[in-house]
C-alpha positions in Angstrom: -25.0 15.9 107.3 -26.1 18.7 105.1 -22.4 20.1 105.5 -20.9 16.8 104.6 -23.5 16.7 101.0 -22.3 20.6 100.6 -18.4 19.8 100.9 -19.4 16.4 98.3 -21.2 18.8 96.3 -18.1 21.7 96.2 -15.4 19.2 95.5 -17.3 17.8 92.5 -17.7 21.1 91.3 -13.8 21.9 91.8 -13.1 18.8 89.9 -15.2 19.5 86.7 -13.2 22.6 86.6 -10.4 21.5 86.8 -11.4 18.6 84.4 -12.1 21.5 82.1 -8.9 22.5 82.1 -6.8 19.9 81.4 -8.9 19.0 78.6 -9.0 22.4 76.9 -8.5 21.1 73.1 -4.6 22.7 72.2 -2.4 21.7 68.6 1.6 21.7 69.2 3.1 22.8 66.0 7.0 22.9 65.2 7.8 25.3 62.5 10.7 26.3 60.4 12.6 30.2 61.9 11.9 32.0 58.6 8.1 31.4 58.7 7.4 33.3 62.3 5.6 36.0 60.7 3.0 34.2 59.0 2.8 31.5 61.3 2.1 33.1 64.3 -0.9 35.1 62.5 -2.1 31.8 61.2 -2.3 30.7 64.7 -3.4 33.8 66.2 -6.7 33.8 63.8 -7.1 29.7 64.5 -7.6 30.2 68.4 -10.1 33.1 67.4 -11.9 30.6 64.9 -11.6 27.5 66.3 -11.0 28.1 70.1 -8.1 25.9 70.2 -5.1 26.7 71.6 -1.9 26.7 69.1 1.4 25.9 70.6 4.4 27.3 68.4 7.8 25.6 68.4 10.3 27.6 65.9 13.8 26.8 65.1 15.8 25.1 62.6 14.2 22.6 59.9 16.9 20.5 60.7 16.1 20.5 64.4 12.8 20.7 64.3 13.0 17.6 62.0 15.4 15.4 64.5 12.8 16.7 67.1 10.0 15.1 65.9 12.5 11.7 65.1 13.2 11.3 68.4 9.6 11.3 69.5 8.6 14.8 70.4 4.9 15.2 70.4 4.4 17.8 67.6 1.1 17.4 65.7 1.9 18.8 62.9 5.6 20.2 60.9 6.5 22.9 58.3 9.5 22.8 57.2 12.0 25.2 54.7 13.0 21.5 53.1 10.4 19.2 51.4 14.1 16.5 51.9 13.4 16.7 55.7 9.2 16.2 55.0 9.9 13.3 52.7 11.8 12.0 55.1 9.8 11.7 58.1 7.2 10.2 55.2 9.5 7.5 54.6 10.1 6.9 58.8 6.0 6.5 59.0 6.3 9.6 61.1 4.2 12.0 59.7 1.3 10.8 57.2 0.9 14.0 54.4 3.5 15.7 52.2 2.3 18.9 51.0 4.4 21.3 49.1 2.9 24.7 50.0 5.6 27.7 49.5 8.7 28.9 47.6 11.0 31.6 48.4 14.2 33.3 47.4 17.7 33.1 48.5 19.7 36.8 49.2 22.5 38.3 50.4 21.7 41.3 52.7 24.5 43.8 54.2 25.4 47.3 54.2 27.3 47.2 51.0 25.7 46.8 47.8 27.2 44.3 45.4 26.6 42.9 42.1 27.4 39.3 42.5 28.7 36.9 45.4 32.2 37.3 44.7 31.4 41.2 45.7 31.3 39.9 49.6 34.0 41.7 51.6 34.5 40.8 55.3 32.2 38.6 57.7 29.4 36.2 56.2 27.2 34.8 58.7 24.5 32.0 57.5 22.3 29.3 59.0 25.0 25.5 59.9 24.5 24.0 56.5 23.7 20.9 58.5 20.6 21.9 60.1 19.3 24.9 58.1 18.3 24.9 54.8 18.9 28.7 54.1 22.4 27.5 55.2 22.9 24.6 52.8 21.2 26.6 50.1 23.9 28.8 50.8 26.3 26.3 50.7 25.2 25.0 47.9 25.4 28.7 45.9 28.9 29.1 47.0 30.2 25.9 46.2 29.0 26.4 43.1 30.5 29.6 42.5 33.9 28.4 44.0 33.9 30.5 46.7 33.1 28.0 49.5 36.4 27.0 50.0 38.1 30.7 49.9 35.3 32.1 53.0 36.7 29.2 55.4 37.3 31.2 58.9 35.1 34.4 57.7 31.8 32.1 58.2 29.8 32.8 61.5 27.1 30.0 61.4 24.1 30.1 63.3 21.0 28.0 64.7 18.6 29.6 62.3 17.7 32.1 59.6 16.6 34.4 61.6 19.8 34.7 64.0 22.3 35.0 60.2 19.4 37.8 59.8 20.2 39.4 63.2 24.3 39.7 63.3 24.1 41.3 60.0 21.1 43.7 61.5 23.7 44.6 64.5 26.4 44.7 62.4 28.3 42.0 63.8 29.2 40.7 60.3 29.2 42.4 56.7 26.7 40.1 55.3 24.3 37.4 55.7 23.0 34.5 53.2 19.2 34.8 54.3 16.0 34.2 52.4 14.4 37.4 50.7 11.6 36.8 53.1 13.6 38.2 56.1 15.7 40.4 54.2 12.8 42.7 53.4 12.2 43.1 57.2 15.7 45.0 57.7 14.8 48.4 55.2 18.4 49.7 55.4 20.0 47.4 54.2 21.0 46.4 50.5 20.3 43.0 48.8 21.5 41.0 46.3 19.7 38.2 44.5 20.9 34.5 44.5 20.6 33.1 41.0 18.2 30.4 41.5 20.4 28.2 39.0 23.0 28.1 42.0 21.4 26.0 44.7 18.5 23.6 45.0 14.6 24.9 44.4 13.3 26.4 48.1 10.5 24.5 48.7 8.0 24.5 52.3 6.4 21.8 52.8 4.6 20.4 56.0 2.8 17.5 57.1 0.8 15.7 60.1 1.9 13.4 62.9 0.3 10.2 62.3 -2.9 10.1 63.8 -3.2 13.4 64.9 -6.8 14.5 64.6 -5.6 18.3 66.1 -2.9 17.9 63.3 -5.2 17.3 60.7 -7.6 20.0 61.6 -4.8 23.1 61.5 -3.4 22.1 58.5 -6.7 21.9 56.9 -7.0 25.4 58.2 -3.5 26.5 57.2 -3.8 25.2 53.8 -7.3 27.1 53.4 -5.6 30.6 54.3 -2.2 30.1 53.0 -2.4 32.6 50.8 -1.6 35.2 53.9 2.1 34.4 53.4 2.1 36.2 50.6 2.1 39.2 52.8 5.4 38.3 53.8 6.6 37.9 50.8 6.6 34.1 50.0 5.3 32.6 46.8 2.1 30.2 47.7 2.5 27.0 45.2 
């Protein structure tokens, strides 16, 4: 008997710990390549405030965006598009809007040049149709009629980050990146983007609706987003 209470007594102990476990309070998070810096120090100092485990997903705005569309369970999204935020507003996806950073568009490469036309060999940029660095870009060249001429010299990647990393191998002669992750590669040159040239590069994020974890990072996010001006963004 008093072995049959001990073994009642061990398993209900097992099961509160295991209870524990599974309901260790966590926040899923999908956020846009060029913010991994900051982000991931955001989240770092939330578990060490809060406790609460912050799960990163990093890619593409436009992926991250067709993610969420197709039911992913993100609490919260912060995007390098306010287009791709007011959209998942407008699908009653997500139930805030806010417009937190801006940044600068850039080409980066060995070769110093003193306007777009100067580009000389391989471009590699983000797929205009999921990245925004890549349809700024787009957008920029179209505008200075060289879009059309760089057809076949384009390498187009998933993400900021990866147009950041062929030009950082030297597996193309430049990359259209924001100034952001240019200034992480110190050898190489960089050339400005006039603003005038492509659409104003706003981040902007918002919470799943109903998300009570959502709600709580982005409070938290929002309260300290001035450490992304350590890597170089401009807070709104």
């Amino acid at each position: 008997m008093i072995k049959k209470i001990l073994f009642i007594l061990i398993m209900i102990s097992l099961m509160s710990c295991n209870r524990g476990k599974e309901e260790k309070e966590t926040v899923t998070i999908s956020v846009a390549a060029s913010l991994t810096d900051g982000i991931e120090k955001i989240a770092k100092n939330y578990t060490r405030d809060t406790g609460i485990e912050v799960r990163i997903n990093l890619g593409a705005s436009g992926s991250l965006r067709r993610q969420m569309e197709e039911g992913a369970p993100v609490d919260f999204i912060f995007l390098a598009s306010k287009n791709h935020i007011d959209h998942l507003v407008k699908e009653k996806i997500i139930d805030e809007n806010k417009h937190l950073l801006e940044n600068t568009l850039v080409v980066v490469g060995d070769n110093k040049i003193d306007n777009l036309k100067g580009m000389d060999g391989l471009l590699a940029m983000g797929d205009p149709d999921f990245v925004p660095a890549g349809r700024y870009g787009r957008e920029a060249l179209v505008s200075s009629g060289l879009w059309d001429n760089l057809q076949g010299k384009i390498l187009f990647t998933k993400d900021v980050r990866s147009a950041l990393f062929y030009v950082k191998i030297g597996e193309v002669d430049y990359s259209i990146v924001y100034r952001t992750d240019a200034i992480l590669l110190k050898d190489k040159e960089i050339y400005y983007i006039d603003d005038d040239l492509h659409s104003q590069i706003i981040y902007a994020s918002g919470v799943k609706i109903g998300s009570v974890p959502g709600k709580k990072f982005s409070n938290y996010l929002i309260k300290n987003i001035e450490i992304f001006e350590k890597y170089g963004f401009k807070v709104k």
